[in-house]
Structure formats: C-alpha cells, structure tokens
PyMOL CGO cylinders between C-alpha atoms (Angstrom):
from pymol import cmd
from pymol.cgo import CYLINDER

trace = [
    CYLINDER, 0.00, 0.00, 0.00, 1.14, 3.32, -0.35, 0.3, 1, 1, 1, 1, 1, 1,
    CYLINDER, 1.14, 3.32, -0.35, 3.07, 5.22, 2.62, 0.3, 1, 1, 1, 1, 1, 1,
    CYLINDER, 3.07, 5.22, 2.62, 4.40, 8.31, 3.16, 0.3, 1, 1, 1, 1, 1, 1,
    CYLINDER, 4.40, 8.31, 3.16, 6.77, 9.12, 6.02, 0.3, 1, 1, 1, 1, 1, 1,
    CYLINDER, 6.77, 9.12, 6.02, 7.65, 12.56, 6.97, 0.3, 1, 1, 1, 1, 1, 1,
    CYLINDER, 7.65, 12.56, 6.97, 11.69, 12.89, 8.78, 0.3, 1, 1, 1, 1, 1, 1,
    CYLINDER, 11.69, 12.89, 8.78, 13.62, 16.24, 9.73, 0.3, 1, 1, 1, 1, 1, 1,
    CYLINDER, 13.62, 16.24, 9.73, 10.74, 17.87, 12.20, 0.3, 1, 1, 1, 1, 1, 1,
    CYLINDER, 10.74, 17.87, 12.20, 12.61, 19.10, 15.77, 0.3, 1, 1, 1, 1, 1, 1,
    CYLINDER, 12.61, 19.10, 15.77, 13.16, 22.04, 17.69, 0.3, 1, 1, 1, 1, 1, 1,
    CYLINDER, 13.16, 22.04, 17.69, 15.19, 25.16, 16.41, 0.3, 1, 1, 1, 1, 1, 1,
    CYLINDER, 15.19, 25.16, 16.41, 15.34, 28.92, 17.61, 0.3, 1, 1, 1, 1, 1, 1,
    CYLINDER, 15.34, 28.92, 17.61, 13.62, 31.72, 15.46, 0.3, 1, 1, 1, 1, 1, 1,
    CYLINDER, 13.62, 31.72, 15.46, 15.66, 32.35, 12.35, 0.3, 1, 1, 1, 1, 1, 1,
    CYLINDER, 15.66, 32.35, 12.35, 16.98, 29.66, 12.12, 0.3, 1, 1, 1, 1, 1, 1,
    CYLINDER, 16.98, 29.66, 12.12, 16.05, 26.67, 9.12, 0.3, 1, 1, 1, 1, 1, 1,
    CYLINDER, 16.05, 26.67, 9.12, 15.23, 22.99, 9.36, 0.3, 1, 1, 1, 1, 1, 1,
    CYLINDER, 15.23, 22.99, 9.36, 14.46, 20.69, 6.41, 0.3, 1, 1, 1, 1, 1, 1,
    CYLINDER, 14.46, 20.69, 6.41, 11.74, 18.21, 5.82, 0.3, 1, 1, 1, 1, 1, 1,
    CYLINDER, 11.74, 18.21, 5.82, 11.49, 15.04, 3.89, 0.3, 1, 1, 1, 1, 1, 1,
    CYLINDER, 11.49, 15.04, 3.89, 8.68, 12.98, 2.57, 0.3, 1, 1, 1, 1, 1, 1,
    CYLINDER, 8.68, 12.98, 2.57, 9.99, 9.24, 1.61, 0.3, 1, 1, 1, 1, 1, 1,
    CYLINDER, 9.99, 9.24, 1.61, 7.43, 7.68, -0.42, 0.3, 1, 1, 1, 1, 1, 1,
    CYLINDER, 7.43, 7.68, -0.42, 6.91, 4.51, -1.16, 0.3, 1, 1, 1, 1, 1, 1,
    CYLINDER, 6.91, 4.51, -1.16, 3.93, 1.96, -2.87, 0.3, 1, 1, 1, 1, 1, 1,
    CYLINDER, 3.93, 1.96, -2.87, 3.88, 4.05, -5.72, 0.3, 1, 1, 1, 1, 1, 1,
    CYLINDER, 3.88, 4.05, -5.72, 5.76, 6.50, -7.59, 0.3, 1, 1, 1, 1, 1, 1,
    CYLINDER, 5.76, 6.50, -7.59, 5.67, 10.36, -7.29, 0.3, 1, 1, 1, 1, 1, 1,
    CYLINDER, 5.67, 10.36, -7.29, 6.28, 11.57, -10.72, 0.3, 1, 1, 1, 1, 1, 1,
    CYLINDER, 6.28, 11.57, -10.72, 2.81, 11.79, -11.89, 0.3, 1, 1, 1, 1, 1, 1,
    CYLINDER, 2.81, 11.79, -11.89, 1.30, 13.16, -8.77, 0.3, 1, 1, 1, 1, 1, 1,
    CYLINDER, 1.30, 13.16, -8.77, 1.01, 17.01, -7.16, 0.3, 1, 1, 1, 1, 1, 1,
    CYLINDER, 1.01, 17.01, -7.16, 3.13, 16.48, -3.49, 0.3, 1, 1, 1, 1, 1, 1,
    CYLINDER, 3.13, 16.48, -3.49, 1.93, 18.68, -1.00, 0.3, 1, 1, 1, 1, 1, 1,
    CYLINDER, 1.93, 18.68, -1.00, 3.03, 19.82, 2.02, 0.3, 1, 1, 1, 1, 1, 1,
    CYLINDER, 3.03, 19.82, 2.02, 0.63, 21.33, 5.16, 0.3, 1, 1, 1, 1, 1, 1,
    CYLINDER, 0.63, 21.33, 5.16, 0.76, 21.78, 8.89, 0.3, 1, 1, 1, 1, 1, 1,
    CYLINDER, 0.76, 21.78, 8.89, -1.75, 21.68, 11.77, 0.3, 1, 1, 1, 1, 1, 1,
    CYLINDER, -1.75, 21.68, 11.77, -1.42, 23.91, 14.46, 0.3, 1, 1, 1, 1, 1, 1,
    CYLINDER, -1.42, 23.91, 14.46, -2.67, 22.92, 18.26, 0.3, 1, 1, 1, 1, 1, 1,
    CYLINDER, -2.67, 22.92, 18.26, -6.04, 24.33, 17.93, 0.3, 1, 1, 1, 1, 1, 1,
    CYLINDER, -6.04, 24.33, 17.93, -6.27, 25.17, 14.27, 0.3, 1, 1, 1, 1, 1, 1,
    CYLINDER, -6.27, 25.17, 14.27, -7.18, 23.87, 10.92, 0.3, 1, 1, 1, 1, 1, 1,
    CYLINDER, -7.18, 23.87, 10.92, -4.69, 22.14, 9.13, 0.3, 1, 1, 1, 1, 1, 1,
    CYLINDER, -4.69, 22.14, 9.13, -3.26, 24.41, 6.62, 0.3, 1, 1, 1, 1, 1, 1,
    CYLINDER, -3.26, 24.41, 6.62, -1.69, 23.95, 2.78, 0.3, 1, 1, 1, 1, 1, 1,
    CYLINDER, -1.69, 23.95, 2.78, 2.02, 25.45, 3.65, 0.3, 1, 1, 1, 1, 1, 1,
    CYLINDER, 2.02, 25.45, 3.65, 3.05, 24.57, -0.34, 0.3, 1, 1, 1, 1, 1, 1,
    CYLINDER, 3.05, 24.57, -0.34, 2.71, 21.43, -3.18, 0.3, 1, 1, 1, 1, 1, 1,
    CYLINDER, 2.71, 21.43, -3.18, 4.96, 21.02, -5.99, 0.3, 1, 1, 1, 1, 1, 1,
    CYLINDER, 4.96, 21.02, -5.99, 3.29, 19.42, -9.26, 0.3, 1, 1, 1, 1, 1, 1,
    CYLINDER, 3.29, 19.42, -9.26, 4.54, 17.00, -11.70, 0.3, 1, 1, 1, 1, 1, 1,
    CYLINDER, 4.54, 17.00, -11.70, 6.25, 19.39, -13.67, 0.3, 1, 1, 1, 1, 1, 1,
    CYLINDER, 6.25, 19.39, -13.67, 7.97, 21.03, -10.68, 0.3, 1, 1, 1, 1, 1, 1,
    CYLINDER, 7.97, 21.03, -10.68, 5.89, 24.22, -10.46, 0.3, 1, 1, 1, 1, 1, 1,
    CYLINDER, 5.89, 24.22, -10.46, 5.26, 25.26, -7.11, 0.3, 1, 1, 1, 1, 1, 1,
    CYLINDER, 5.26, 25.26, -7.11, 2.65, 27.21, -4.98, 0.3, 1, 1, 1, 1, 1, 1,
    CYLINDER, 2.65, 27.21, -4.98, 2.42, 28.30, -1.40, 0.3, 1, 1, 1, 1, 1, 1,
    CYLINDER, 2.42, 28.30, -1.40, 0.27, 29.68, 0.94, 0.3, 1, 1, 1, 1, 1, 1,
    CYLINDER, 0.27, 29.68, 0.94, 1.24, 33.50, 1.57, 0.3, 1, 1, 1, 1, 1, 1,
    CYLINDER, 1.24, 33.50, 1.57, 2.61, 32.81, 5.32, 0.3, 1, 1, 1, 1, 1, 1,
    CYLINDER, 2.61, 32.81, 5.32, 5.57, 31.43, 4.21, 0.3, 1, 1, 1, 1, 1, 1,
    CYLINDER, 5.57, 31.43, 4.21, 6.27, 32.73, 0.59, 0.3, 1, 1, 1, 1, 1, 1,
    CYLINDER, 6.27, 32.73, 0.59, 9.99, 33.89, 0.49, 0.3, 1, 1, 1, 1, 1, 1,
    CYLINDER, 9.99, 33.89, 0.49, 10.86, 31.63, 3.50, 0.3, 1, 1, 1, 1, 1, 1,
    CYLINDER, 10.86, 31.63, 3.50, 9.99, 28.06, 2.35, 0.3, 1, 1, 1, 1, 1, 1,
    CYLINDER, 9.99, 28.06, 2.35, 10.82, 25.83, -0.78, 0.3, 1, 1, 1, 1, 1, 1,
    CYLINDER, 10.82, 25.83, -0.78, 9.51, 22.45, -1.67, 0.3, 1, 1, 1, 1, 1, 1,
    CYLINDER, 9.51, 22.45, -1.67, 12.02, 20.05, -4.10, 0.3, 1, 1, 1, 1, 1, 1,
    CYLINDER, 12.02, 20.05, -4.10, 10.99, 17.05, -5.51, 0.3, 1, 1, 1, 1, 1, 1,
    CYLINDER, 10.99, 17.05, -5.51, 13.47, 14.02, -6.28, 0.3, 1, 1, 1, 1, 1, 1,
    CYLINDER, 13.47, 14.02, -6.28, 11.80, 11.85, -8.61, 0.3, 1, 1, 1, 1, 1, 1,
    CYLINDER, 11.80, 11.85, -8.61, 14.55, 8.96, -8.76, 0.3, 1, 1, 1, 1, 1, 1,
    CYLINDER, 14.55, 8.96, -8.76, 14.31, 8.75, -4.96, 0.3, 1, 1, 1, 1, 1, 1,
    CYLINDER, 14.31, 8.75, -4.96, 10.82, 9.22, -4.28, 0.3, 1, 1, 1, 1, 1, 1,
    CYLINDER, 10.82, 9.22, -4.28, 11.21, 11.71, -1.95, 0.3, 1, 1, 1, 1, 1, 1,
    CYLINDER, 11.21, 11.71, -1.95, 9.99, 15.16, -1.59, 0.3, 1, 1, 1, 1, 1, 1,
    CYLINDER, 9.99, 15.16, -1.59, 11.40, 17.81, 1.04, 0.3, 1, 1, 1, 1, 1, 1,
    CYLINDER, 11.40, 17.81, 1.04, 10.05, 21.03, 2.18, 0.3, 1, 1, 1, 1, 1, 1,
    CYLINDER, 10.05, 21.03, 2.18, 13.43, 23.71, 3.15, 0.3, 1, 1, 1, 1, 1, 1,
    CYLINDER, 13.43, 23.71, 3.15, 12.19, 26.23, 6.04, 0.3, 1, 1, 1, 1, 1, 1,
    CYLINDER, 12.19, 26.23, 6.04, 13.98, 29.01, 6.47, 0.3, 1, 1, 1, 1, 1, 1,
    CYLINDER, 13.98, 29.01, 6.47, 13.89, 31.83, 8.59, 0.3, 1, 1, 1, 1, 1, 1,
    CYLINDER, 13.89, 31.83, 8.59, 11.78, 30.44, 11.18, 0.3, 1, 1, 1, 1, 1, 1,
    CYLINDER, 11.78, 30.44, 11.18, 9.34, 31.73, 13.34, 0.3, 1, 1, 1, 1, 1, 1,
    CYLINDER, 9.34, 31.73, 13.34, 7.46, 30.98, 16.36, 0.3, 1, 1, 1, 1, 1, 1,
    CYLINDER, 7.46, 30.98, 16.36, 4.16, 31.05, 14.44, 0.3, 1, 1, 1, 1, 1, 1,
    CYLINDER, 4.16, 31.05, 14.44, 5.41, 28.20, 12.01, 0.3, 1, 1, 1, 1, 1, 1,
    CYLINDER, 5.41, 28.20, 12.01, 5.00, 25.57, 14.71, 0.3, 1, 1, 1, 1, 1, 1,
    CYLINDER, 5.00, 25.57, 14.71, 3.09, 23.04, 13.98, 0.3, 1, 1, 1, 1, 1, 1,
    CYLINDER, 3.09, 23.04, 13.98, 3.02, 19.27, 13.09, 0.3, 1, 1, 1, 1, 1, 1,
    CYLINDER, 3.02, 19.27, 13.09, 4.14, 19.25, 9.24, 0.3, 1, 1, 1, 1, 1, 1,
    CYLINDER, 4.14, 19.25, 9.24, 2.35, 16.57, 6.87, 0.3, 1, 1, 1, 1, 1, 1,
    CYLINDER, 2.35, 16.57, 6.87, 2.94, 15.40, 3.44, 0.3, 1, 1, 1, 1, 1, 1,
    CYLINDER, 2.94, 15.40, 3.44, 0.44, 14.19, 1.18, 0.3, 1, 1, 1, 1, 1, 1,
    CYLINDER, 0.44, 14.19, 1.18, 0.39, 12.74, -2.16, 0.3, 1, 1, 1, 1, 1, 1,
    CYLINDER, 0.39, 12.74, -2.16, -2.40, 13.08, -4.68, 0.3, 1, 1, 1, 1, 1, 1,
    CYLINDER, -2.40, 13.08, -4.68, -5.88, 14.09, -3.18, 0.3, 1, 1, 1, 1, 1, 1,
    CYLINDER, -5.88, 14.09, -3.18, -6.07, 10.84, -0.31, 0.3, 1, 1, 1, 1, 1, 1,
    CYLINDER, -6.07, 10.84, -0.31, -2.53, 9.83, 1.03, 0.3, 1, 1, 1, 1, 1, 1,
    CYLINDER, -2.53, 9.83, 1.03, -1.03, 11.28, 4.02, 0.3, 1, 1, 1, 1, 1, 1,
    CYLINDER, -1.03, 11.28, 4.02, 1.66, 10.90, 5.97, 0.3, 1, 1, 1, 1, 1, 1,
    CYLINDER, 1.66, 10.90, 5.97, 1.89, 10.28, 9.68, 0.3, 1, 1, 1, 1, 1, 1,
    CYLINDER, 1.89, 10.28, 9.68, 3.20, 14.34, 10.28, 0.3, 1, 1, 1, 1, 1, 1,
    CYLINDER, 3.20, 14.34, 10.28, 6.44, 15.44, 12.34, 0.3, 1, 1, 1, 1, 1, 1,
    CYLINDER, 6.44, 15.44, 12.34, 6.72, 18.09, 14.79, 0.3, 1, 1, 1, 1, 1, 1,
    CYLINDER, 6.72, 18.09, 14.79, 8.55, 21.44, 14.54, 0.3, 1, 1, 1, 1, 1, 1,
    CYLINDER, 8.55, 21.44, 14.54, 9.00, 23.55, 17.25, 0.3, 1, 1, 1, 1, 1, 1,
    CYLINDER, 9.00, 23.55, 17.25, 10.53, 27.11, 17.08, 0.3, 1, 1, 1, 1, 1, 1,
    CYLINDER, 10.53, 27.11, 17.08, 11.21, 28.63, 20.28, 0.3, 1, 1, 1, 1, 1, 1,
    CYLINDER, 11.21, 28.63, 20.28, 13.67, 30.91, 21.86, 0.3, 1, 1, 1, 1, 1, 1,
]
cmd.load_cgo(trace, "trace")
C-alpha cells in the first residue's frame, strides 16, 4: 500500500532553518502534485506549499519567500526547506500525495 513518512521535524530557535522530507513509497511520485501542510494545536490544518509533476510550485502567503519544496523523482522523496523560522510556524508538518494519502506528520518547534 502506499506510505508516506515525513523525517527532519525538531526544535530550532527563530531564524533559524530545518528541512523536511517525505519518503514515499507503494507508488511512484512523478505523476502526482506532493503537498506539504501543517496543523497547528487548535487550528485547521493548513496547505504550507505542493509542488506538481512538472515542478511548479505554490504556497500559501505565510511562508512565501521563506519556504521551498524540491521534488526528487529517482528517490521518491519530496522535502520542504524552512527558512527563517518563526514561532508562528510551529506546527506538526504533513505530506500528502495526490488528493487521499497522508503521511503520519512530524513536529517542529521554534522557540527561543
């Protein structure tokens, strides 16, 4: 069946980066739109960015300038680079393939 499992969540002070990955595996990525999004305590999850088949990316206006999502086809893995942290991007980060598959989240933290 197809899994996806999220690695790199943790804590880190504001400004400073962490990066995500989404290892994929049951099918394969290349045709599919990979998203990332994040769920606050108390909130809605939230799209943070996706990346389509052809690369293009979108994301959400929070994090424009700060964030970038890659995509390695060969590996089946998709990664989400956050810079510039701040406290307000905590959350637990998910990735999800297609429209239905998640993965299982990881936490980041940022705090002083």
């Amino acid at each position: 069946q197809v899994q996806l499992v999220e690695s790199g969540g943790g804590l880190v002070q504001p400004g400073g980066s962490l990066r995500l990955s989404c290892a994929v595996s049951g099918t394969i990525i290349s045709l599919y739109t990979m998203g990332w999004y994040r769920q606050a305590p108390g909130k809605q999850r939230e799209l943070v960015g996706n990346i389509g088949s052809s690369g293009a990316t979108i994301f959400a206006d929070s994090v424009k300038g700060r964030f970038a999502i890659s995509r390695d086809n060969a590996k089946n893995t998709v990664s989400l680079q956050m810079n510039s942290l701040k406290v307000e991007d905590t959350a637990v980060y998910y990735c999800k393939l297609g429209s239905i598959h998640w993965g299982q989240g990881t936490q980041v933290t940022v705090s002083s």
